[in-house]
PAPATI-498113 format. One record per residue (C-alpha): residue in one letter; x, y, z. Coordinates in pm, 1 decimal. Example, Ala and Ser with C-alpha at 12.3 -4.5 7.8 and 13.67 -1.06 7.14 Angstrom:
% residues 2
res, X, Y, Z
A, 1230.0, -450.0, 780.0
S, 1367.0, -106.0, 714.0
% end
This chain:
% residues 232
res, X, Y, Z
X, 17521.4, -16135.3, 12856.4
X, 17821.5, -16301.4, 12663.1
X, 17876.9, -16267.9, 12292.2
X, 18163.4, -16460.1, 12187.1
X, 18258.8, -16449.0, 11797.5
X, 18372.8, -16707.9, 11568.5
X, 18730.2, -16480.1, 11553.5
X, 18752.6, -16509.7, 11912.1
X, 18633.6, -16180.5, 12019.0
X, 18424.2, -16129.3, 12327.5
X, 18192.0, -15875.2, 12382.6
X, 17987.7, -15802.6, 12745.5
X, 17656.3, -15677.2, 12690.3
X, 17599.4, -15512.8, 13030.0
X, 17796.4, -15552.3, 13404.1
X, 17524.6, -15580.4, 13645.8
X, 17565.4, -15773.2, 13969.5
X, 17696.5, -16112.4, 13963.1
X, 17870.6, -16153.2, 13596.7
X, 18207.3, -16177.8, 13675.5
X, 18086.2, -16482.7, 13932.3
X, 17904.9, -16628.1, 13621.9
X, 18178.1, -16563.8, 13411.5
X, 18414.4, -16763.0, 13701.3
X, 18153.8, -17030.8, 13662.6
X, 18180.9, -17093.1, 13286.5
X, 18556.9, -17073.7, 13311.0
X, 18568.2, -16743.5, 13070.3
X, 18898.6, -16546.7, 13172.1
X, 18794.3, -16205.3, 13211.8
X, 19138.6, -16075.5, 13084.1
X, 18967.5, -16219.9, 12766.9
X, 18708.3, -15991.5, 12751.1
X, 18823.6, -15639.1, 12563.7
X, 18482.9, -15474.1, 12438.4
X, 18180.9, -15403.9, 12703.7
X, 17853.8, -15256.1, 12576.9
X, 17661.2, -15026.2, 12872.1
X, 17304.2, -14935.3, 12774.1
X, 17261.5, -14726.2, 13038.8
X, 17404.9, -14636.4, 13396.0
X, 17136.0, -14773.1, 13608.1
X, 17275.6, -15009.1, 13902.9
X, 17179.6, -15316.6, 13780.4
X, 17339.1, -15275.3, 13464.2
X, 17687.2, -15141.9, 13562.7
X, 17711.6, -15277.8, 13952.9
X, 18014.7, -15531.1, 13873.5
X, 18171.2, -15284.8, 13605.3
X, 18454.4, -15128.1, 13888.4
X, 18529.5, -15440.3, 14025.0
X, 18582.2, -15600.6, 13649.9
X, 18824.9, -15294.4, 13650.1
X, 18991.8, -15340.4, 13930.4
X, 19065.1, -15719.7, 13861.4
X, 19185.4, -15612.2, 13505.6
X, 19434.0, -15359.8, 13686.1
X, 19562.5, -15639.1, 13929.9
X, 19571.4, -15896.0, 13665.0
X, 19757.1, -15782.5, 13397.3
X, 19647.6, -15392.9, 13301.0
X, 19530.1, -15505.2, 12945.4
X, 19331.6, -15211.2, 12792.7
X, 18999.8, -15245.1, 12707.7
X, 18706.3, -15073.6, 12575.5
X, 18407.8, -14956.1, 12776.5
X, 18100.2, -14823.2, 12526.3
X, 17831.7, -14635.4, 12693.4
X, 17531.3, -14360.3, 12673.4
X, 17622.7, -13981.6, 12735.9
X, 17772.2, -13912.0, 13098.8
X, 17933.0, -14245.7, 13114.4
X, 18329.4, -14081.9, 13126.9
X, 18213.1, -13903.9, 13415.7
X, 18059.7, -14157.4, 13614.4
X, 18381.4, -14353.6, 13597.5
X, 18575.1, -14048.0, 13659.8
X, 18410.7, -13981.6, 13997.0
X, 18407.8, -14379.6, 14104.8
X, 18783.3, -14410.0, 13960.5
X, 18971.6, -14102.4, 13998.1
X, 18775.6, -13861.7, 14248.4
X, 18990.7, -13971.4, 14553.8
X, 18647.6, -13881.8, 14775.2
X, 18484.9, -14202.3, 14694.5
X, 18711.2, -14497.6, 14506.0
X, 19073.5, -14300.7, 14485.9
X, 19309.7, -14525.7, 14564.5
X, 19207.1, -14741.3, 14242.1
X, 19381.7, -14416.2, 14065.9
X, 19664.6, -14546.6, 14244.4
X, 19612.7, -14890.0, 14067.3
X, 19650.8, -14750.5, 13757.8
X, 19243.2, -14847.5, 13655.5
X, 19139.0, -14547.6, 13510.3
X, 19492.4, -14604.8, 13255.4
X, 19351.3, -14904.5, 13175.3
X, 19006.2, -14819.3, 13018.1
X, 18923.5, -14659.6, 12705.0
X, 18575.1, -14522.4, 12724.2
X, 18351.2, -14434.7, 12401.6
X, 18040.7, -14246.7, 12419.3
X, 17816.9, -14289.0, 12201.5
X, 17468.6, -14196.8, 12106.1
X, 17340.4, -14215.4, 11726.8
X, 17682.0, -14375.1, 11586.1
X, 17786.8, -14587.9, 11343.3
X, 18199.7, -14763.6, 11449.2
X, 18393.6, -15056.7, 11363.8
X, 18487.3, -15242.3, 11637.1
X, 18745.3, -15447.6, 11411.1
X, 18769.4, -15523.6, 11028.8
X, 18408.9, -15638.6, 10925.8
X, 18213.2, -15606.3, 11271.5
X, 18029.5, -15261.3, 11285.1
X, 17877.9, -15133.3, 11611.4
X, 17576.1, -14906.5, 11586.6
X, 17392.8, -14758.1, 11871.3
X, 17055.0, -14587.8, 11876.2
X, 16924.6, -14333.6, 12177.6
X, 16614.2, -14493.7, 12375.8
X, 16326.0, -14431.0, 12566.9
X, 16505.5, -14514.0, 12875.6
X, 16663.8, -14293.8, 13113.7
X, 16982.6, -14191.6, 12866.0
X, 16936.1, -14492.6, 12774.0
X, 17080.3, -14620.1, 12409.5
X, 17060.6, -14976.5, 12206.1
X, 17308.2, -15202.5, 11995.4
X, 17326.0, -15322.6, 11688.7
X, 17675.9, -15550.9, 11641.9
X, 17682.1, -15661.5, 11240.4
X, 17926.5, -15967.9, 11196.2
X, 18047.3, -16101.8, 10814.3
X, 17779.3, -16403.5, 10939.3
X, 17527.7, -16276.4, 11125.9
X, 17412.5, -15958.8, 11313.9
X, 17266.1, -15888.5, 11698.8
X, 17083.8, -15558.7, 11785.4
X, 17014.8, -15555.0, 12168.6
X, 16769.4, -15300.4, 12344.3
X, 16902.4, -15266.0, 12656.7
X, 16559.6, -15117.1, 12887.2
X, 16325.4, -14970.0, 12693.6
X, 15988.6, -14829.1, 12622.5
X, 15900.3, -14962.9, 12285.2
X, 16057.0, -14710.9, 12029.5
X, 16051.8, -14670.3, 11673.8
X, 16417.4, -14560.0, 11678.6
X, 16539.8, -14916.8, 11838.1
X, 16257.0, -15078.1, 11540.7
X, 16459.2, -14877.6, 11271.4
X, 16836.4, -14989.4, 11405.1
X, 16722.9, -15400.6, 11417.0
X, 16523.0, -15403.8, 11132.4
X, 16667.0, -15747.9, 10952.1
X, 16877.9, -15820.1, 11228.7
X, 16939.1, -16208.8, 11305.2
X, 16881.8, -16212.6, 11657.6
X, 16706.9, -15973.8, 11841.9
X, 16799.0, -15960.8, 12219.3
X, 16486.7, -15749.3, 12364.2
X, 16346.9, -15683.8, 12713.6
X, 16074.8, -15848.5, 12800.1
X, 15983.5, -15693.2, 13191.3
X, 15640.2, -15769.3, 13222.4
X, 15280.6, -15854.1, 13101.6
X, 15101.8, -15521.8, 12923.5
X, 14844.4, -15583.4, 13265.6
X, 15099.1, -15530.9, 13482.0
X, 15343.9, -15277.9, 13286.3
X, 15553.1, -15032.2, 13513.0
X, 15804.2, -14780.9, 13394.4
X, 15973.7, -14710.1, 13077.8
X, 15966.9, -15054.4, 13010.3
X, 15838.0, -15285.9, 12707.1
X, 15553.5, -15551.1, 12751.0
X, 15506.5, -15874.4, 12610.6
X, 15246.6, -15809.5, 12423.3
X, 15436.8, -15470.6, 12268.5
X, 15739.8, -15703.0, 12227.0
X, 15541.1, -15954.6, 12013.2
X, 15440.2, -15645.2, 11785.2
X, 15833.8, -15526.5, 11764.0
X, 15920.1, -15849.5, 11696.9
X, 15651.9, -15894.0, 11387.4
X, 15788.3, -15576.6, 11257.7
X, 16136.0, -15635.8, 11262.8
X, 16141.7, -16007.1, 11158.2
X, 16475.0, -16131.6, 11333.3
X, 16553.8, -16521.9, 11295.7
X, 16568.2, -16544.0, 11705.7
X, 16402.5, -16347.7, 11943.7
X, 16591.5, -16340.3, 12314.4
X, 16393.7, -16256.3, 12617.7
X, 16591.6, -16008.1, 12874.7
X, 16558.4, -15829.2, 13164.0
X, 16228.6, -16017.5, 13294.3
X, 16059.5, -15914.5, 13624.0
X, 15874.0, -16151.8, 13866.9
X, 15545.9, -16066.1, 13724.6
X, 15648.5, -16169.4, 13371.6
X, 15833.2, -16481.6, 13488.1
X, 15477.1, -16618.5, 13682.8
X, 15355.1, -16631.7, 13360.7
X, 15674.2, -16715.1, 13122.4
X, 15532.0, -17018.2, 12983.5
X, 15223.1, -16893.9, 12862.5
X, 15386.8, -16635.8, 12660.1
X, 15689.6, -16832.5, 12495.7
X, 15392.2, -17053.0, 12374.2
X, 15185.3, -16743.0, 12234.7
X, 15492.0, -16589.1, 12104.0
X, 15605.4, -16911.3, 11905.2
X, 15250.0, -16952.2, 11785.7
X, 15225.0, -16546.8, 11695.9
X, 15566.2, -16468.0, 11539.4
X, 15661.7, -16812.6, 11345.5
X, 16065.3, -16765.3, 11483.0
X, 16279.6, -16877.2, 11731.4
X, 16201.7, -16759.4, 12061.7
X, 16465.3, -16807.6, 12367.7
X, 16409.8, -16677.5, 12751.8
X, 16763.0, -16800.1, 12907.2
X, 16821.4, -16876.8, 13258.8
X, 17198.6, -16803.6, 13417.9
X, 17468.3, -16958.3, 13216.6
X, 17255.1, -17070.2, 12918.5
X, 17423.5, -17093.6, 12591.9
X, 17283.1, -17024.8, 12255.6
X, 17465.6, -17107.6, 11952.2
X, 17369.8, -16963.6, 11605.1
% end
């Protein structure tokens, strides 16, 4: 997912398989792109992150900033630098190129006036976002169990970008279900509610929920498809 500021700045929430196509398709440079927010290192959330490296190092060697749960330096270490697997991007200069932050219970400004904080997870390592803007602010789960620790970080956040995998009937995992989600959502009271990360078992039955969560919560509720845009 794409969060692009009114200043300009653009931040990646996530790199799993197929953004930098999608990012191709919406004409959005990806030398443009200088902050990228991992929640945690599973594959489908950090699949396209080396080869959005390597086409910074080709393209221009702009430094950017890579923000990510414990054990995140390392992983990019052994896929960047650890000449056994991915070595010769060492020779590409990639590794020079990234500046990696790990982060766990932390409060940072990303620039004057926008303040990152990140929350640990019931997920695998796992850790949530909370980006406050002078206008508006985003907290964004990432995968995750319902937790009172992400509840505490977006409570009266604007927009509320939470996963959504599947009906509580059909729950697997450390994962939150719709009907949790529409008792996180009460609780924390954002303007918009954003539907991620939504398996095939949730999506037979997508319409049925928007409509119960619209009638429930009383807010704004979105479930984007590929290269949807909301503007707030």
């Amino acid at each position: 997912m794409l969060l692009e500021a009114n200043n300009g700045l653009r931040i990646l929430l996530d790199m799993g398989p197929g953004v930098l196509e999608k990012l191709r398709r919406i004409g959005v440079d990806p030398g443009s792109i200088s902050i990228i927010l991992i929640t945690h290192l599973h594959l489908d959330h950090v699949s396209d992150l080396l080869p959005f490296i390597k086409l910074k190092a080709l393209s221009g060697r702009r430094l950017f900033r890579v923000f990510g749960p414990r054990g995140i330096g390392e992983m990019l270490d052994l896929l960047v630098s650890d000449r056994r697997l991915f070595g010769y991007l060492s020779d590409l200069g990639c590794r020079d190129i990234v500046e990696i932050h790990e982060v766990w219970d932390d409060v940072l400004e990303l620039e004057p006036g926008i303040i990152l904080r990140s929350k640990p997870v019931e997920h695998f390592n796992g850790v949530a976002y909370r980006i406050d803007l002078p206008s508006t602010s985003i907290t964004y789960s990432g995968d995750t169990a319902p937790d009172p620790r992400l509840i505490e970080l977006a409570r009266g956040t604007s927009i509320l970008i939470h996963e959504c995998s599947f009906p509580a009937d059909r729950l697997k995992g450390k994962h939150t279900s719709a009907e949790d989600l529409m008792r996180i959502a009460s609780e924390v009271g954002p303007r918009i509610l954003v539907l991620t990360h939504i398996y095939p078992e949730m999506e037979e039955r997508l319409q049925e929920y928007l409509e119960r969560f619209g009638k429930k919560l009383g807010m704004v509720v979105y479930a984007p498809r590929d290269l949807d845009t909301i503007e707030v």
